[in-house]
Each structure stands twice: as structure tokens, then as C-alpha cells.
C-alpha positions as CSV (number, residue, x, y, z in Angstrom):
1,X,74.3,-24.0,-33.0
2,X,70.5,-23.6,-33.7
3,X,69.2,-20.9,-34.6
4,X,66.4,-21.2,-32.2
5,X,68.9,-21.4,-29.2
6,X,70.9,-18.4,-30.7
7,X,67.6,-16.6,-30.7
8,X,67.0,-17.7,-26.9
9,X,70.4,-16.9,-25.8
10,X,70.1,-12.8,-27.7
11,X,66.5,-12.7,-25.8
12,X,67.8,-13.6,-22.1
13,X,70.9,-11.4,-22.8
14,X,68.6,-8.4,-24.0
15,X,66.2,-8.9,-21.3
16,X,68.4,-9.6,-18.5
17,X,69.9,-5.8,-19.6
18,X,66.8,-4.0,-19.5
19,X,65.5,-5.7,-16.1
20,X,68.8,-4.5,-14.8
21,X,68.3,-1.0,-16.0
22,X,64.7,-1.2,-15.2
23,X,64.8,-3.0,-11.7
24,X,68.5,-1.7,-10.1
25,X,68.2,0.7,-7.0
26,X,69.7,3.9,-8.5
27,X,71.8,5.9,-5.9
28,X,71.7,9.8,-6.3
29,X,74.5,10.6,-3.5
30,X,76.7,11.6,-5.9
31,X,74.2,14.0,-7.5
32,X,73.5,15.0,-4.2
33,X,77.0,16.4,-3.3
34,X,77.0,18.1,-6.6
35,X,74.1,20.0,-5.5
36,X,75.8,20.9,-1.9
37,X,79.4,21.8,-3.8
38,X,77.0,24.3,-5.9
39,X,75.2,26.0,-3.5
40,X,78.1,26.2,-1.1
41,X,79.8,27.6,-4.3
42,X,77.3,30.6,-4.1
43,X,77.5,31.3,-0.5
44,X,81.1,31.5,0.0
45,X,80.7,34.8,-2.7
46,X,79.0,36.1,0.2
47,X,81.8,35.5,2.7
48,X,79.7,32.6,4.3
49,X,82.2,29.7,5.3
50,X,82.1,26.7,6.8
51,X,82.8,28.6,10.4
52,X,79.6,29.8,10.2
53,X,77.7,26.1,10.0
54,X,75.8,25.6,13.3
55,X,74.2,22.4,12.2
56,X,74.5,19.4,9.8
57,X,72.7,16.7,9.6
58,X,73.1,13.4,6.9
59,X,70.2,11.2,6.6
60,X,69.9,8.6,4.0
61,X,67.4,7.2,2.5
62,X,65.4,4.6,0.0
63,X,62.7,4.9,-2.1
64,X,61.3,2.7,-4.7
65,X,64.6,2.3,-7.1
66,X,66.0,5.3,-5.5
67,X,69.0,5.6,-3.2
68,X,70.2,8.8,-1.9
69,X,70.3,11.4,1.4
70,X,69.0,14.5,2.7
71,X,71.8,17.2,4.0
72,X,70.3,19.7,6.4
73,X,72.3,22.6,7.4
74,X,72.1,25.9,9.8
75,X,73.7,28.6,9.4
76,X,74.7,32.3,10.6
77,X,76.2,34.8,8.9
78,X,79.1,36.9,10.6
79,X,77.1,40.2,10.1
80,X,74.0,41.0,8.9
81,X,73.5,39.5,5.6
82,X,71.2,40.7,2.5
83,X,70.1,37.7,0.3
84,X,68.7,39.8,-2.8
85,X,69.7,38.2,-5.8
86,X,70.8,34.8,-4.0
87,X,68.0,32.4,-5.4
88,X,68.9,33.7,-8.8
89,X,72.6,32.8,-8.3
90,X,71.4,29.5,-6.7
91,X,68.9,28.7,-9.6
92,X,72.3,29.1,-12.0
93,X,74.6,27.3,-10.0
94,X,72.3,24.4,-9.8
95,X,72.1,24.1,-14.0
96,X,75.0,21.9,-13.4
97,X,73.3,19.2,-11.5
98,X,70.8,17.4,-13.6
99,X,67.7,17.8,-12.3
100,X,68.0,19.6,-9.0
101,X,66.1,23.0,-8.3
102,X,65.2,25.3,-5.6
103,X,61.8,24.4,-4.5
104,X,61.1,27.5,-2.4
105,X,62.5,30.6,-0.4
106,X,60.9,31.4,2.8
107,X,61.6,34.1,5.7
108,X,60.6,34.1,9.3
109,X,61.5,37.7,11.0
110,X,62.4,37.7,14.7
111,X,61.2,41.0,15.0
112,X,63.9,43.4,14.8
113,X,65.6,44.1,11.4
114,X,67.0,40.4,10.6
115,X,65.2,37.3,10.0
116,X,65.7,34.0,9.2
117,X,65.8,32.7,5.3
118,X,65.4,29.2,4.4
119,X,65.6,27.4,1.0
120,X,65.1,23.6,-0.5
121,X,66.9,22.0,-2.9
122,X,65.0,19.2,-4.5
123,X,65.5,16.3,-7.3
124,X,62.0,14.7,-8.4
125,X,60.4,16.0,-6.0
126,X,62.8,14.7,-2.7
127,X,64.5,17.2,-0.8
128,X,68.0,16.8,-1.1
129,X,69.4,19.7,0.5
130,X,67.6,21.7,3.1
131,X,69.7,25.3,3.9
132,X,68.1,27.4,6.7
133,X,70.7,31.1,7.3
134,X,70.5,33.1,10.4
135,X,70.9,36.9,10.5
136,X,69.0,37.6,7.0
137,X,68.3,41.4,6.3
138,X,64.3,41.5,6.4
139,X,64.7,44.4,3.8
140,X,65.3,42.3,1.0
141,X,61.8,40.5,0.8
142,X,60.4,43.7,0.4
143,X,62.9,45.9,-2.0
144,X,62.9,43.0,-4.5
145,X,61.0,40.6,-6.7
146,X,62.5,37.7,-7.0
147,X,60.5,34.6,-8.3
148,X,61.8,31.0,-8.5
149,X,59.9,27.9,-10.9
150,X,58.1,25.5,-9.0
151,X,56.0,23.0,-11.0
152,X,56.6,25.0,-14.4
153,X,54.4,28.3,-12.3
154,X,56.0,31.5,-11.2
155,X,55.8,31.7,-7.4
156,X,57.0,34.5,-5.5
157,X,60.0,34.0,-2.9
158,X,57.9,35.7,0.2
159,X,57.5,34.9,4.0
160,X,55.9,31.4,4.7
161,X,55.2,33.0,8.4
162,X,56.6,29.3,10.0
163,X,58.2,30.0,13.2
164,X,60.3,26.8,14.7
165,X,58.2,25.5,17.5
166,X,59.9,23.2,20.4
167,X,58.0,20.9,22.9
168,X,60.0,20.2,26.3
169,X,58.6,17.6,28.0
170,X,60.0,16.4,31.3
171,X,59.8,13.3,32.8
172,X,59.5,11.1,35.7
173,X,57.4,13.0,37.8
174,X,55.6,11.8,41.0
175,X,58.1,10.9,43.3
176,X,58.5,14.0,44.8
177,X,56.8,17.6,44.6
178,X,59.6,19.4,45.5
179,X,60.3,21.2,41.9
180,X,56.7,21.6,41.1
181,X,56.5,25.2,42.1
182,X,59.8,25.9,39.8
183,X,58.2,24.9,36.6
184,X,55.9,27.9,37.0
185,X,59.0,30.4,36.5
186,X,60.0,28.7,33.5
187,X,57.8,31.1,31.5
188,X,56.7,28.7,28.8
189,X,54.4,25.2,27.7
190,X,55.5,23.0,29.6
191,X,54.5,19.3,29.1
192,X,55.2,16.9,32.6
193,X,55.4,12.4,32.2
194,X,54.1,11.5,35.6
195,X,54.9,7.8,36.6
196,X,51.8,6.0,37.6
197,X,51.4,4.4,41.0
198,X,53.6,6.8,42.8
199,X,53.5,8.7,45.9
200,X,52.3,11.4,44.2
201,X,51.1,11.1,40.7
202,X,47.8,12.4,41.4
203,X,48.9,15.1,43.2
204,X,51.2,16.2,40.3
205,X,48.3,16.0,38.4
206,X,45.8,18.2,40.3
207,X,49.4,21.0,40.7
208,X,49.8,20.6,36.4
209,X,46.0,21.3,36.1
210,X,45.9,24.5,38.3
211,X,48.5,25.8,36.7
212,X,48.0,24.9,33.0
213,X,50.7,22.3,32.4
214,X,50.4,19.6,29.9
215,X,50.6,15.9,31.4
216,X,51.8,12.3,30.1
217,X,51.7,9.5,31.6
218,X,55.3,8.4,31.9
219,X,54.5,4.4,30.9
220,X,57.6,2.0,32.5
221,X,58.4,-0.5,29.9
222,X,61.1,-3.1,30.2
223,X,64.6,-2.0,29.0
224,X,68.0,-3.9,27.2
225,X,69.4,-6.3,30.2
226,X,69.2,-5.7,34.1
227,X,69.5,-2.2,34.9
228,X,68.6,-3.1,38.7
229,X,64.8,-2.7,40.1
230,X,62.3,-1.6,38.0
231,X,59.0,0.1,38.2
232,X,55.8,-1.6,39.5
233,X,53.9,-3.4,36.7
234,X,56.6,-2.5,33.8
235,X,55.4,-4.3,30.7
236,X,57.4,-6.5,28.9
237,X,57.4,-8.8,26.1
238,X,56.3,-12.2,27.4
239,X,53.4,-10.3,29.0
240,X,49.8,-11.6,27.0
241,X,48.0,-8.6,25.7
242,X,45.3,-8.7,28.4
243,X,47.6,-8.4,31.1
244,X,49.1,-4.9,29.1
245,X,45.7,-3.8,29.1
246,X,45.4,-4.0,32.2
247,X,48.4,-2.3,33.1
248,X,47.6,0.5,30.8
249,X,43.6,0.6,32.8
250,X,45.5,0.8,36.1
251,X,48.0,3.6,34.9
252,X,45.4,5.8,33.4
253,X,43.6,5.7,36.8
254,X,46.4,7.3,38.4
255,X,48.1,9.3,36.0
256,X,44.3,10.2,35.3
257,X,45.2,14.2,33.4
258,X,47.1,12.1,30.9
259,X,46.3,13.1,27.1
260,X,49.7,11.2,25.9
261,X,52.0,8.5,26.5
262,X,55.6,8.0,26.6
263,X,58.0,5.0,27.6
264,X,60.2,5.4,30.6
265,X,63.1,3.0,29.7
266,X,61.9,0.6,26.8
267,X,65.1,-0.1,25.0
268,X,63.7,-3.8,24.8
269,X,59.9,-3.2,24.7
270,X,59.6,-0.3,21.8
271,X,62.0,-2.8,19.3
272,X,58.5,-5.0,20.1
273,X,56.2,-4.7,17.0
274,X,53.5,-7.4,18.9
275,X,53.7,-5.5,22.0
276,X,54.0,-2.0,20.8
277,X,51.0,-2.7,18.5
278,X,48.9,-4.0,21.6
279,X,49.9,-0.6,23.6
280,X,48.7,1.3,20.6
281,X,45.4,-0.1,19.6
282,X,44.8,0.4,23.7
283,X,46.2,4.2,23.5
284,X,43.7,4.6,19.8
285,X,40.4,3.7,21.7
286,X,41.2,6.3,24.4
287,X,42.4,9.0,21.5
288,X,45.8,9.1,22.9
289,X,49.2,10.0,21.1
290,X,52.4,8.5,21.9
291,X,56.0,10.1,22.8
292,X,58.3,8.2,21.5
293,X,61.6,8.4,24.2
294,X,64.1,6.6,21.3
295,X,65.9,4.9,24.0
296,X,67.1,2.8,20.8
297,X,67.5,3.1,17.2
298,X,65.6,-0.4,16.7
299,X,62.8,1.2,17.6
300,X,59.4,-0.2,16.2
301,X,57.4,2.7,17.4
302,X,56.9,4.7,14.5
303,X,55.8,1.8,12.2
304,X,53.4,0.5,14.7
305,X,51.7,3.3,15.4
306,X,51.5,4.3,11.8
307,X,49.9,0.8,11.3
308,X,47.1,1.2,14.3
309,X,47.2,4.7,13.3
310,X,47.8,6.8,16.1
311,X,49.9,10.3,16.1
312,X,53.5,9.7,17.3
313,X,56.4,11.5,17.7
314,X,60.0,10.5,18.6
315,X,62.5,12.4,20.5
316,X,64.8,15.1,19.2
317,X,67.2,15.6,22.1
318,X,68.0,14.4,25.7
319,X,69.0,17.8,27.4
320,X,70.1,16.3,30.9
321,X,71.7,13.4,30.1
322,X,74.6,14.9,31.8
323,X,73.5,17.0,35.3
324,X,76.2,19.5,34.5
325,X,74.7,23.1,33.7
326,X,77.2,23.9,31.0
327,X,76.0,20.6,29.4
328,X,72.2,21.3,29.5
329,X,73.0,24.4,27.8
330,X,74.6,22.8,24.9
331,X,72.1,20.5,24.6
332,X,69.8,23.3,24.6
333,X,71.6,25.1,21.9
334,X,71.6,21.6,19.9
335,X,67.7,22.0,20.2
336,X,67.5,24.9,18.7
337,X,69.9,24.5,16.0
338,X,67.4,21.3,15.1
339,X,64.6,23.1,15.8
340,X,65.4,25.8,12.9
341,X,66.3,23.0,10.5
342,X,63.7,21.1,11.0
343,X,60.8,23.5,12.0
344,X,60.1,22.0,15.2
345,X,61.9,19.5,17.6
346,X,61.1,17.7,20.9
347,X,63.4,17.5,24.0
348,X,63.3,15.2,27.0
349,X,64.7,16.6,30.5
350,X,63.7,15.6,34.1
351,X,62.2,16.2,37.2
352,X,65.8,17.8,38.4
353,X,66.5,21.1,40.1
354,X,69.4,21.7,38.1
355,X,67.7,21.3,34.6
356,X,64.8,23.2,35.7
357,X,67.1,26.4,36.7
358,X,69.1,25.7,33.3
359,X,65.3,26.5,31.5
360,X,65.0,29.5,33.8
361,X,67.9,31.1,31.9
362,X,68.1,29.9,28.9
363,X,64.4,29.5,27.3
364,X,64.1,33.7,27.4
365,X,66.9,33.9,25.5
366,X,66.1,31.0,22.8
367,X,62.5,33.0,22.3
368,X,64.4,36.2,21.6
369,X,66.2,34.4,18.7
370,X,62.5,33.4,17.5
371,X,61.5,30.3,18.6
372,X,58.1,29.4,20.2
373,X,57.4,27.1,23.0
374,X,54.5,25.0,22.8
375,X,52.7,22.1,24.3
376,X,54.3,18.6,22.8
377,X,50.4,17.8,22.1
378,X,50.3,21.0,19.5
379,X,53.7,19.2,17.8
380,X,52.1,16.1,17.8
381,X,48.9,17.4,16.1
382,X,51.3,19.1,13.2
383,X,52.2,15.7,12.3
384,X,48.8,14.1,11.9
């Protein structure tokens, strides 16, 4: 053979192994559960089980030549339980797994003598493992000095002072003004989506006004199949972006309190990038955000708006999915759990009696435990 062709063939063979090695999407799952088995490792020395998991949550993702997931968990400890020393353990545990570290220790107090600690596990700079406990001594942060590397510095493991906010919004207001008084007693931020071209959308907007509530206007847009009649001037996908806008003009007028938007139904018109973009360059010029229902995973929502650049949030739970008080509650519960994991979280109920006397009960409670209430628009800001 010539030697020129041998040469070619050793050069398409060399480089054909380095642009695998250089170009292949590397997956980190593995080192991911690695990092899990060894903190779990750690925590089971302080008698914390699986039994005491109240969330988990697996989310994969991709970046650049990266492949991996993010585990989130919450937990509470049967008894009080006193951390000192834990990031320490951690930090060793963690030598195992090649290049994961604990980015940062932080503690909310809910007042009384217990708190909540939370604590990140990272690998080149993604979080990989996210570990919020419940029922934390607040002694420790105080009697000790523990310090964790971050970025080759010494920072100390002390309070961040983050306290989980939540946003319930409820929607499809302004058929009837029979639970408007109600929402008063609920005690917290409250944020109403009022349909627009109702019997009494403006109306609901002149009661949330008085009496301080937040309001959206609850935009109909057209959903996956026939679902029966559907709301005056719904927009849809074969409308021409003229005809949206003027929908949108019309809604505005009547729903005229609005400082946000959110899709009632929309399973078909928010997997729409052309139409969602359309609605959003409309919402930007009037400084509107945009709520985000998620009545379907193939939502183009968030991309969209990132694109026209407007805030948007999407959806955490749907609390009444179900008009079974027992249910609310555990939705409610499911809120929360999120809401610690996350640091804040966004539920959806209605305009029902039932849901409305579930908040009654159980939002006292869930404030206790240390969670603040607050309009969605302060979430939605947070995000910007």
C-alpha cells in the first residue's frame, strides 16, 4: 500500500478518536447517584431514612457536551435534629465522587427553636443534588464554626435568610360574585384571573381593588380537540396576528385591573411558538408578565417569552383538580413540599367554595411551618 494512503488512513483514524472524545455528549448520571449514595450515606448515621423523604424530584438535563439530572429532595427528621459537624461529614463523603462538592449550607428559622437547613451538591458548577431537612436545631449555626470551600475561598455555613414564598392564584373569575367576600378570610396575597367579557369581570375588578387583591386577566385560548363551547373570542392558531391583537385590546378593557396574564385552557395554543410570540410582543408593550397554566408539557411558553423577553412563570401545582377537600389538602401539602425545595412555587385553584374554605384552614397552618404568601407578581419579579 502507499505510504501516502497509510498516512491518510492513521490521520482519519487518529482524528476520528479525538473528535469523538472531543465532540460526544458526556452523561454524568452515574456520577450523579454516586453523589446521592454518599450523602445519603451520611444521613442515615443520623437515623434519617428514607421514611422521612417528603419530596423527590428527578429532572434531567443537557448542556453543551454534558448529560446528566438534578435530584431535589425534602426532608424531616423524626425529632429534632442538630446538624453540627454534618457538612464536614458530607465534604468527606463526597471525596469519592470526582468532582462533586457542597456548594453552600444555609438555614431559615421558623421562629421557635428549629429551622430549616439546606445544602447543594454541585459538579462544575451544576447542581446535582439539592437536600433541604426540616426540624434542624437553630443552635447549631451559632455554637459552631463550620466553613465549607466554595471557589478555592473559605465561606462561612450561616443563614441565607430565604424563606420559601408561594403565589396562589385562582382562576376563572367573573361569572359569579358569590365567593368574593370569602377570599377576604383567607388571610393572605391572594392573586384572582378574571375572564374577560363576563357578567361581571369589572365588577370583580372594582371588589379585588378595594380589598387589595392582585388581578390577571384569565386569557381563553384554544385547547387539544373539542372540549364543548368555548369562551367568546378564544384565540387560536389560524387566527392572523391582528385579529389576536385585537382580542387582547378588547380583554384588557374589561379585565381592565389586570397586571398579568394567564391561559384558561391552551393545551393547543401555548405548544404555538407563532402565536405565543404574537401574545407576547402584545403583553411587552403593555409591561405585562405572563402565567404560564402548563395545561401541556409541549408548552412553547417559556421559550417564547424568553425570546420577546417578557417575565414568565409556569405552574407548580393544580390544587382543585379534584373538588374533594381531602384532595385539596394534599395538593396543598405537595405545594409546600415544592415550595421548600425549590424556594418558591405557584399554585392554580378556582373560583369554588370548597377550595376557598380548604385555604381557610390550611394556609394558617402552612405559615406556621414558615412559608410566606405573596402576590404571584412578587414571584414573577424574582425570576426577572
Amino acid at each position: 500500500m502507499d505510504k501516502r494512503l497509510i498516512l491518510f488512513a492513521v490521520f482519519i483514524a487518529a482524528f476520528s478518536v479525538f473528535a469523538l472524545s472531543r465532540f460526544r455528549t458526556r452523561d454524568i448520571s452515574r456520577d450523579v447517584t454516586r453523589a446521592e449514595e454518599a450523602v445519603f450515606s451520611v444521613l442515615r448515621t443520623h437515623d434519617i431514612t428514607d421514611a422521612d423523604i417528603l419530596f423527590r424530584e428527578e429532572k434531567e438535563w443537557k448542556r453543551g457536551g454534558t448529560r446528566g439530572k438534578t435530584l431535589t429532595y425534602v426532608l424531616k427528621a423524626d425529632g429534632a435534629f442538630a446538624v453540627s459537624g454534618l457538612p464536614e461529614q458530607i465534604k468527606k463523603a463526597l471525596r469519592k465522587v470526582k468532582g462533586a462538592h457542597c456548594d453552600g449550607i444555609s438555614y431559615h428559622s421558623d421562629g421557635a427553636k428549629t429551622g430549616t437547613a439546606r445544602f447543594d451538591i454541585t459538579r462544575r458548577h451544576e447542581v446535582i443534588l439539592s437536600v433541604t431537612i426540616k426540624n434542624v436545631l437553630a443552635s447549631w449555626i451559632g455554637s459552631r464554626k463550620a466553613e465549607i470551600r466554595r471557589a478555592d475561598k473559605r465561606i462561612p455555613a450561616v443563614p441565607d435568610g430565604r424563606t420559601p414564598v408561594v403565589a396562589l392564584v385562582l382562576d376563572d373569575f367573573g361569572y359569579t360574585k358569590k365567593n368574593l367576600d370569602a377570599l377576604k378570610e383567607v388571610g393572605v396575597p391572594l392573586t384572582i384571573a378574571v375572564l374577560p367579557g363576563v357578567p361581571y369581570s369589572g365588577a370583580v375588578c372594582s371588589f379585588a381593588e378595594k380589598n387589595g387583591l392582585e388581578v390577571i386577566l384569565h386569557l381563553p385560548m384554544e385547547p387539544e380537540g373539542k372540549t364543548g363551547s368555548l369562551e367568546k373570542d378564544t384565540i387560536s392558531g389560524d387566527m392572523e396576528d391582528a385579529d389576536v391583537k385585537e382580542i387582547l385590546g378588547n380583554a384588557f378593557r374589561s379585565v381592565y385591573a389586570a397586571v398579568g396574564v394567564s391561559n384558561h385552557m391552551g393545551s393547543k395554543a401555548t405548544k404555538d411558538p407563532r402565536l405565543m410570540t404574537v401574545v407576547f410582543e402584545d403583553l411587552k408593550e403593555r409591561g405585562m408578565f405572563f402565567l404560564d397554566s402548563f395545561t401541556t408539557q409541549e408548552s412553547a411558553c417559556a421559550q417564547a417569552a424568553q425570546r420577546v423577553g417578557i417575565p414568565c412563570a409556569e405552574r407548580d401545582v393544580f390544587i382543585d383538580n379534584r373538588l374533594e377537600p381531602e384532595y385539596i389538602k394534599r395538593q396543598m401539602e405537595e405545594l409546600e413540599r415544592i415550595a421548600f425545595a425549590r424556594g418558591s412555587a405557584v399554585a392554580i385553584g378556582h373560583d369554588r367554595g370548597v377550595t376557598i374554605d380548604v385555604l381557610r384552614a390550611v394556609v394558617p397552618k402552612m405559615k406556621e411551618n414558615g412559608l410566606r404568601f405573596v402576590a404571584l407578581s412578587e414571584i414573577i419579579e424574582g425570576k426577572r
